[in-house]
C-alpha positions in Angstrom: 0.0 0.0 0.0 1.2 3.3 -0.8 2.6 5.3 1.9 0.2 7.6 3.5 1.6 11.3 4.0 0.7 12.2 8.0 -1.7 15.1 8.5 -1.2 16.9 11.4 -4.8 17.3 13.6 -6.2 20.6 13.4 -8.0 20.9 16.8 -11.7 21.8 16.0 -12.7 25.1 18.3 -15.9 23.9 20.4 -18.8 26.1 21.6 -17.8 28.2 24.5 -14.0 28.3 24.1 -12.0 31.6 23.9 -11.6 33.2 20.6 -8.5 32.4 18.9 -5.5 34.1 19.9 -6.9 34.0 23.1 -4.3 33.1 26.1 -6.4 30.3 28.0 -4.0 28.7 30.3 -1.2 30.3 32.3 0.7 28.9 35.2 -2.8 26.2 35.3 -4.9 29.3 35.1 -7.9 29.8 32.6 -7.4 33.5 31.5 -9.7 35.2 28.9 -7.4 37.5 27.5 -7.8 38.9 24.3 -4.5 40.0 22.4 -4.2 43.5 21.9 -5.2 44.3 18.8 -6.9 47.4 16.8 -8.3 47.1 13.1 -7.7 49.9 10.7 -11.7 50.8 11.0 -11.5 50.8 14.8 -8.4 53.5 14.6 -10.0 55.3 11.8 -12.9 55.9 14.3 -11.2 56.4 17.7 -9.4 59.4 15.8 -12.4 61.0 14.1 -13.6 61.1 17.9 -10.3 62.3 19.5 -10.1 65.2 16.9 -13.8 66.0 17.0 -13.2 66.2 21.3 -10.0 68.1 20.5 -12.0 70.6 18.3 -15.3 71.4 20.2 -13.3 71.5 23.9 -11.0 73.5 21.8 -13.7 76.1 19.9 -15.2 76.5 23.1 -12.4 77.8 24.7 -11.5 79.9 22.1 -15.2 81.5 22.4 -15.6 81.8 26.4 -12.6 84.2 26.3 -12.7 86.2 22.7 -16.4 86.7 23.0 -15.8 87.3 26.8 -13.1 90.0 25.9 -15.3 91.7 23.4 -18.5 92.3 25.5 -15.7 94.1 28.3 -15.0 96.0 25.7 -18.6 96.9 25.1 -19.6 97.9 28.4 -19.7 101.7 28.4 -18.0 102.3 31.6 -15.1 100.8 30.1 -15.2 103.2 27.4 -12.6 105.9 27.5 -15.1 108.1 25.4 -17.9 107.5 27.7 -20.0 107.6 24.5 -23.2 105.4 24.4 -25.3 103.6 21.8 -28.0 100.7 21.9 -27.3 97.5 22.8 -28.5 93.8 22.8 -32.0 93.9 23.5 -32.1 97.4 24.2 -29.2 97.6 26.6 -26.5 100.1 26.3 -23.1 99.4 24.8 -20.1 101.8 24.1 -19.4 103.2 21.1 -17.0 102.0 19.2 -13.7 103.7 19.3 -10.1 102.8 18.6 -9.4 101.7 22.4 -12.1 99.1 22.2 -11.7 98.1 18.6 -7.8 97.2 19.6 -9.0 95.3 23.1 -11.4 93.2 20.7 -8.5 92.3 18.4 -6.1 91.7 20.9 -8.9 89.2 22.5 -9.5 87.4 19.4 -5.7 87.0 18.1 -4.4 85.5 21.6 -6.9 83.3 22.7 -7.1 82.0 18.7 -3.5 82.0 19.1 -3.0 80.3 22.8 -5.9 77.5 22.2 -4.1 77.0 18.6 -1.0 76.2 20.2 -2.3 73.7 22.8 -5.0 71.8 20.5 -2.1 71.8 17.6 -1.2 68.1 18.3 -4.8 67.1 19.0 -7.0 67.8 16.0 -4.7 70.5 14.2 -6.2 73.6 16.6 -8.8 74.7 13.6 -11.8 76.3 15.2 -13.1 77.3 12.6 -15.6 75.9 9.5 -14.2 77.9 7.0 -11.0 76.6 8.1 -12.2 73.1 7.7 -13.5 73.6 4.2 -9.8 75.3 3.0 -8.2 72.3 4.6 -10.5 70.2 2.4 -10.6 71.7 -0.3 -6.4 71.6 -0.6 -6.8 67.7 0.4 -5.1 68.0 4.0 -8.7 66.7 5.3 -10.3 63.7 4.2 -14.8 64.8 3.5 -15.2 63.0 6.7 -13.2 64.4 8.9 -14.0 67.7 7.7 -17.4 67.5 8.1 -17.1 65.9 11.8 -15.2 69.0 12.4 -17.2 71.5 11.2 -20.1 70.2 13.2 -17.8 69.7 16.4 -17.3 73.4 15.8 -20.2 74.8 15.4 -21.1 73.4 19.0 -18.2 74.4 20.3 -19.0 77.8 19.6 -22.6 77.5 20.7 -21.7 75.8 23.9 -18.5 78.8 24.5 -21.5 81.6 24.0 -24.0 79.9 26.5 -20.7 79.4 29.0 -19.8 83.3 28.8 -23.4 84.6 28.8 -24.1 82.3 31.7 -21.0 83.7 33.6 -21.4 87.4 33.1 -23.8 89.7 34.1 -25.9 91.7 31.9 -26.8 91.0 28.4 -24.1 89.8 26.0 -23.1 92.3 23.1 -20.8 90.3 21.3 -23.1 89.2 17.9 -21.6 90.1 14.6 -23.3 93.5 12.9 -23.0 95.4 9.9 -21.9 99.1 11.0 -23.8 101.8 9.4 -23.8 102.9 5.9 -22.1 99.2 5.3 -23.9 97.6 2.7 -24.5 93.6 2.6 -22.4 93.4 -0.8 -19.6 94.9 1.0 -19.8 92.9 4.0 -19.9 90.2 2.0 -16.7 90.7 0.3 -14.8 92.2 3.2 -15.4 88.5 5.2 -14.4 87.2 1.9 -10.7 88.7 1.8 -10.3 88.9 5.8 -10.9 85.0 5.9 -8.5 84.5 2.9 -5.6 86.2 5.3 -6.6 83.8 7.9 -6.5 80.9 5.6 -3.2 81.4 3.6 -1.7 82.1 6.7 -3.2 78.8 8.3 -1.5 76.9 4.9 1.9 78.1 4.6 2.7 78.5 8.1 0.8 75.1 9.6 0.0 73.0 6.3 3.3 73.6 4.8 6.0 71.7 7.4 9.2 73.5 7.6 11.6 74.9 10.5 9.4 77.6 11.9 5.8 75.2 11.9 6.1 75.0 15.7 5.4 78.8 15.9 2.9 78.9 13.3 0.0 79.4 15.7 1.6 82.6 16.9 1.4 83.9 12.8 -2.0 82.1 13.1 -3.1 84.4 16.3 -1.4 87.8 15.0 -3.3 87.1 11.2 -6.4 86.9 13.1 -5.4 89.9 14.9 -5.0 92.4 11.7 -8.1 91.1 10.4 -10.1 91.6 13.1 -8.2 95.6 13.4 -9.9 96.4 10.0 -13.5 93.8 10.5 -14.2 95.0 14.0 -15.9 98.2 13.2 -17.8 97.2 9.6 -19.0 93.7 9.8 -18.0 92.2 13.6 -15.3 90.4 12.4 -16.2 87.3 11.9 -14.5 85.1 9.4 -15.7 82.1 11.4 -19.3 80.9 11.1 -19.3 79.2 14.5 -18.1 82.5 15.9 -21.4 84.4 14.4 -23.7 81.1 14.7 -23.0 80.9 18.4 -24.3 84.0 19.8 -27.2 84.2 18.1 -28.4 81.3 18.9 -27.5 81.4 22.5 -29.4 85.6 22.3 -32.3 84.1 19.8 -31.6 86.9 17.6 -30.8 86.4 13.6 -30.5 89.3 11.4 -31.8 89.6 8.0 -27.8 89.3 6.3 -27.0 86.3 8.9 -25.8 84.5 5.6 -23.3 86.9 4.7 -21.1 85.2 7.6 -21.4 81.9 6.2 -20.7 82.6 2.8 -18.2 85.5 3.0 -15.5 83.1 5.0 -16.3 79.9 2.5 -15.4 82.5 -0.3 -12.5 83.3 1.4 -11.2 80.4 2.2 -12.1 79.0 -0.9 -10.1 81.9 -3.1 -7.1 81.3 -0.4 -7.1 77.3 -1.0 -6.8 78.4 -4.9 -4.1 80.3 -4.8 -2.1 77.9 -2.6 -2.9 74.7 -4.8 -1.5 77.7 -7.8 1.8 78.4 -6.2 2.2 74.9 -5.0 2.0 74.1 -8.9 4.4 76.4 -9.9 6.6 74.7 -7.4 6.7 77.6 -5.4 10.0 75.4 -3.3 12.8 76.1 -6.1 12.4 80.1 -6.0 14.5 80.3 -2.5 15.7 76.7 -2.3 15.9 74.5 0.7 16.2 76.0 4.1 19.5 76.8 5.4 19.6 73.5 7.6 19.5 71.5 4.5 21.4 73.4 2.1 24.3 74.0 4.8 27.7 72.3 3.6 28.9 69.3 5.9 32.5 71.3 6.9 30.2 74.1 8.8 28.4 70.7 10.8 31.0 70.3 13.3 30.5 68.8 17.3 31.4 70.3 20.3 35.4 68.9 19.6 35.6 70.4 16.5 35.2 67.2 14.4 33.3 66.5 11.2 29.2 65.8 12.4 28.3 62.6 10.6 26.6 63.2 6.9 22.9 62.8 7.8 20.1 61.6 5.0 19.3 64.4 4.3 22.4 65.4 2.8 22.0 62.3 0.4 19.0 63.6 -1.0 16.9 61.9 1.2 14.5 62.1 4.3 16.5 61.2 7.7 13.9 58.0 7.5 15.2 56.8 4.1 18.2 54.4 3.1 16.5 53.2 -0.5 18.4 51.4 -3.2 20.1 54.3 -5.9 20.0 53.6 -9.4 22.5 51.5 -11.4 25.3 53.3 -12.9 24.3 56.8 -11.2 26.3 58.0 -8.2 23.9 58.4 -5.3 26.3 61.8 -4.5 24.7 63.6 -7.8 21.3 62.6 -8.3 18.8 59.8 -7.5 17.2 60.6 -4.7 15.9 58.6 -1.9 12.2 58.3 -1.4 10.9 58.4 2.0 7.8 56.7 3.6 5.9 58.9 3.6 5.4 59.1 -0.3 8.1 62.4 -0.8 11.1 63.8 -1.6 14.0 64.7 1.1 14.4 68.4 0.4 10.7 69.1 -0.5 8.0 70.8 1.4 4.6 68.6 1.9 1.1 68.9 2.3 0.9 68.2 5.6 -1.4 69.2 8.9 -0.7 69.3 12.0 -1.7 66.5 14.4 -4.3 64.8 12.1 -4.3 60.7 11.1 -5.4 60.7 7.7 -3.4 64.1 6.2 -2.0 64.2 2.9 1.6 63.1 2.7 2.0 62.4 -0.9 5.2 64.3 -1.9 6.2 65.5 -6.2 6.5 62.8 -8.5 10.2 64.1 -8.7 13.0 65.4 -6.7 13.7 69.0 -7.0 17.2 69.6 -4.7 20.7 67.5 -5.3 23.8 67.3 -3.4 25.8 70.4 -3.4 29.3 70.4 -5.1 30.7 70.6 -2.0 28.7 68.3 0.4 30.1 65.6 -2.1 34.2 66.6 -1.4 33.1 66.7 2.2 31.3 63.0 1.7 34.5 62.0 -0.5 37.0 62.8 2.3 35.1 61.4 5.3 35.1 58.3 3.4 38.8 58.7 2.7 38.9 59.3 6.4 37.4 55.8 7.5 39.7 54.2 5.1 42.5 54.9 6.9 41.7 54.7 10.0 40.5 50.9 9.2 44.1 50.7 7.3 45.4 51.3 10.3 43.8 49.5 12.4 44.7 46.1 9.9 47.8 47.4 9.2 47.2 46.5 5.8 46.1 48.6 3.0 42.5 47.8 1.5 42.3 46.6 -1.5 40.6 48.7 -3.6 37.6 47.7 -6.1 35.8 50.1 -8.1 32.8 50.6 -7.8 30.2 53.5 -8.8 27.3 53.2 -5.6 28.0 54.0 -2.1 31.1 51.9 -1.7 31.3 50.1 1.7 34.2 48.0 4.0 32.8 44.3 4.4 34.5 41.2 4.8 37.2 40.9 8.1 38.2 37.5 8.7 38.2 36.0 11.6 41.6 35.4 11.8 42.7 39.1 12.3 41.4 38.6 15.6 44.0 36.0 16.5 47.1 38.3 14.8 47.0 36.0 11.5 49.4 38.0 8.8 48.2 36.0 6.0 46.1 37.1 2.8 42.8 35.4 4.1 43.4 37.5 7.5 42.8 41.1 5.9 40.7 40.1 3.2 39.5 43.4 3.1 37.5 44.5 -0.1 34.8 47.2 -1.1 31.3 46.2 -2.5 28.7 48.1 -3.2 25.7 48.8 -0.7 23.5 46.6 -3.5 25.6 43.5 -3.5 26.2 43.4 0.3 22.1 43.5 0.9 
């Protein structure tokens, strides 16, 4: 009879045991634990939630202290004219005057600024629908998480005006109006270009990642902070929906133009996300080059004992992240640059936002910035370098085999660690970085 191959038993799972990759026994223990484990759906949804948290705790801070500074300024005994005019449901409220009109600014621009700056990890520090749509529209934000922001946000600023008017007394005075003699067109357009400040300042100083990106909510806070110098007295100031939506639902009182402060800040941000994607295709990057970190030659990167800092990725071409194959029969030193996970170029500026899971990190279908001239002598003798220290260290010259990639120092016998002298002791040779992996 032909010989029977074995087949190992698969053991059958039975009704009431632990899932698999369950740990059932330990130390004669029955344990129902569950390795850790977190599907791609799961994460998806635990960070739509930690950003939509981030954003309304986030809007709603922003909103308890800009609307709160705004209705001190409103109060006419803080007024330094002592003038008067009507408002909120007939109260009185100050006249506006350069004092007040800078103490609203200054509210708005440092608490956008501060609450930027500590939600900028959490959910990108937005506040703002406008905001939202601009990030969308320039494909930092995915349609989903744009729209769970925008309604996070619009809460937010609904539950900040129902905190302030709760806390103060008096009436609140802090809904958006159109001064008079302003007409509806022109409130329209004026949100239209104040947001568009707002939101190409929010895109080159947050979206775009370079050196300076960890103060970009202070540019953020001071952009908000011109706009609002000029928007204060004609139309509020909005250029935030939630800011305009919040207070007049918390006061129950809409005006006829309410739309304007919907549509004027889409516009805006909408005209600002166009010119961005524009310059972006113009490649914007190669007018001023890299950044002086990158574009610094390797004989000005020295340590604390005055010797040569170690050439970093970046140097190559590449991100610090990358050590990719080159190309055949191109040195690495000149072109061919290394790609790095994330999708880009080392030596280009990306797409990216700030503290959000599903941001656009594609990079340029091509590199844009080499190896200086003179980052590849540098390279050259730093190699030579290492050569002779290992000569020494052999006490045998290496033999040298040319190569044109990345040449590296493989192959000590064993036998130079018992003071052999022969040929197979040092067999020292060079191959290149391809034929070693």
């Amino acid at each position: 009879m032909p010989h029977r191959p074995h087949r190992p038993h698969i053991a059958r799972r039975r009704h009431g045991d632990p899932p698999e990759g369950t740990n059932r026994f330990v130390h004669g223990t029955r344990f129902n634990i569950r390795d850790a484990s977190q599907g791609p759906k799961t994460l998806a949804l635990k960070n739509h939630l930690v950003a939509c948290i981030g954003e309304y705790v986030g809007t709603c801070l922003f909103m308890i202290f800009a609307l709160g500074g705004t209705n001190v300024a409103n109060i006419p005994s803080t007024s330094i004219t002592g003038g008067v005019q009507a408002g909120q449901d007939g109260s009185a409220a100050s006249t506006p005057n350069t004092s007040n009109l800078l103490y609203i600014a200054l509210c708005f621009g440092f608490s956008l600024a501060v609450n930027a700056w500590i939600f900028f990890r959490v959910s990108g520090g937005l506040f703002n629908p406008a905001v939202s749509l601009g990030m969308f529209l320039v494909g930092v934000l995915t349609p989903m998480r744009a729209a769970l922001l925008t309604v996070a946000q619009i809460l937010g600023g609904i539950t900040g005006s129902a905190i302030i008017q709760a806390l103060l007394p008096g009436t609140l005075n802090v809904r958006t109006q159109l001064s008079a003699g302003m007409s509806i067109t022109r409130g329209l357009f004026l949100e239209m270009f104040l947001t568009a400040m707002l939101m190409i300042t929010i895109l080159l100083l947050a979206a775009e990642k370079h050196k300076a990106t960890f103060l970009a909510p202070i540019g953020i806070g001071l952009a908000l902070f011109i706009a609002e110098l000029l928007g204060v007295y004609y139309t509020g100031g909005s250029l935030n929906p939630a800011r305009s939506f919040g207070p007049c639902v918390v006061l129950a009182d809409f005006d006829g133009y309410h739309w304007i402060y919907w549509l004027g800040p889409a516009m805006g941000a909408t005209l600002a996300a166009g010119f961005y994607k524009f310059i972006k295709w113009l490649e914007y990057e190669t007018v001023l080059g890299p950044e002086d970190a990158e574009n610094q030659p390797a004989a000005q990167k020295q340590d604390a004992t005055g010797q040569l800092a170690a050439p970093s990725a970046t140097m190559l071409g590449g991100s610090p992240a990358s050590s990719g194959p080159t190309t055949t029969g191109a040195s690495p030193l000149e072109k061919t640059p290394s790609h790095d996970a994330s999708g880009g170029f080392g030596g280009m500026m990306k797409a990216q936002g700030p503290g959000l899971g599903d941001l656009l990190t594609e990079g340029d279908s091509h590199a844009v910035y080499g190896l200086p001239e003179a980052q590849t002598s540098e390279y050259t003798q730093r190699l030579d370098r290492i050569e002779r220290m290992l000569e020494a260290l052999v006490g045998r010259p290496a033999e040298r085999v040319p190569s044109t990639d990345v040449e590296t120092v493989v192959g000590v016998d064993t036998a130079v660690s018992a003071g052999s002298d022969s040929a197979s002791g040092h067999n020292w040779k060079k191959e290149s970085d391809r034929s070693a992996v």
